[in-house]
C-alpha positions, 0 to 999 in steps of 0.5 A: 343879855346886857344891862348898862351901868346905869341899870346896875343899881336900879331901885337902890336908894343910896346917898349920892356919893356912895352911889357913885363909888357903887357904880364905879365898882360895878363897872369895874366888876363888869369889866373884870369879868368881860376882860377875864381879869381877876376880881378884887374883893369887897367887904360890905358892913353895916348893920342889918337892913343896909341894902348890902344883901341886895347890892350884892344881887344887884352886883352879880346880875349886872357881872354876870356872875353867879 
């Protein structure tokens, strides 16, 4: 099963320019795992209810991870 770039933040609603840098990492986490380098870290904050929980799923299905 692969997902396209695209679907790595299907019904995710974010500002345009944070959604790119979202994006931009989960390619770069995909491509870690495929390539078997090693992962950089993330930090997310924010208060509660940010959608940081669901980007982190949303992250890992995409990778591949657990």
């Amino acid at each position: 099963m692969t997902s396209k770039a695209e679907d790595s933040l299907q019904g995710v609603v974010l500002e345009p320019k944070l959604e790119e840098r979202l994006r931009e990492i989960a390619v770069a986490t995909k491509n870690t795992k495929k390539n078997r380098g090693l992962f950089r870290n993330l930090l997310m904050y924010g208060p509660p209810g940010t959608g940081k929980t669901l980007f982190a799923k949303k992250l890992a299905m995409h990778s591949g991870m657990d």
